[in-house]
N, C-alpha and C positions, 0 to 999 in steps of 0.2 A: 099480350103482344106477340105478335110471329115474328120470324126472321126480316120480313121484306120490310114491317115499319122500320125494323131496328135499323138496318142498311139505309134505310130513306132517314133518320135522323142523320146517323152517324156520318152520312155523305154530304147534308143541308149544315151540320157543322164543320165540316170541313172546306166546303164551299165559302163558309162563312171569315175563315181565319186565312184562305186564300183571298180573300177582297180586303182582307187588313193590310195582308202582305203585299198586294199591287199597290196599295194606298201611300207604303212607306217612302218607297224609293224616289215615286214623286213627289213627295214631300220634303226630305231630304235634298233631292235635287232644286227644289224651289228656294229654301233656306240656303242652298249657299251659292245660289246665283245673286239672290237679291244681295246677299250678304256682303257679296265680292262687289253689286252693283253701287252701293252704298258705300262702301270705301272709295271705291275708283271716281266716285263724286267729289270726297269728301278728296280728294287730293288734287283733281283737277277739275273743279266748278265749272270751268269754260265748257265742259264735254258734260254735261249734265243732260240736255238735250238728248243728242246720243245716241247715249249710256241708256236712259230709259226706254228708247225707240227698242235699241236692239235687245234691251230686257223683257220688254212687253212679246215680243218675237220667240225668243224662248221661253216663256210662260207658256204662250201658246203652243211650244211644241210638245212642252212637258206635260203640260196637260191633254193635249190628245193622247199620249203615251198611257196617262193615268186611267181616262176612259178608255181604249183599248183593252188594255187589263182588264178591266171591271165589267165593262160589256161581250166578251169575249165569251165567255159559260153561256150566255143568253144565248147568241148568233148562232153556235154551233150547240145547242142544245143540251148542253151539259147537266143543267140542272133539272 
């Protein structure tokens, strides 16, 4: 093996533990949105409706967040 595989691993590993790490944040953030959403149900039923609308709304924003992250090395050619 020469220098340049080695670098071409050691950077395809590192890329690799970079896409865990965009993966956590939104995930975390998903866990304690639902989480908070699912109390605030369980306290006032009547806003259940909602509650869900505007949950489904930050999903979707946390999750473009998560692809961002993750697609980001592609776009600008990182890898």
């Amino acid at each position: 093996m020469d220098a340049t595989t080695v670098l071409a691993q050691v950077t395809g590993n590192i890329a690799t533990v970079g896409y865990g790490l965009a993966a956590i944040g939104p995930a975390i953030g998903l866990g304690i949105m639902i989480g908070k959403t699912i109390e605030s149900t369980a306290r006032q039923p009547e806003l259940a409706g909602r509650l869900q609308t505007t949950m489904f709304i930050g999903v979707a924003f946390i999750e473009i967040l998560a692809l961002i992250g993750i697609a980001t090395p592609f776009i600008f050619n990182a890898l």
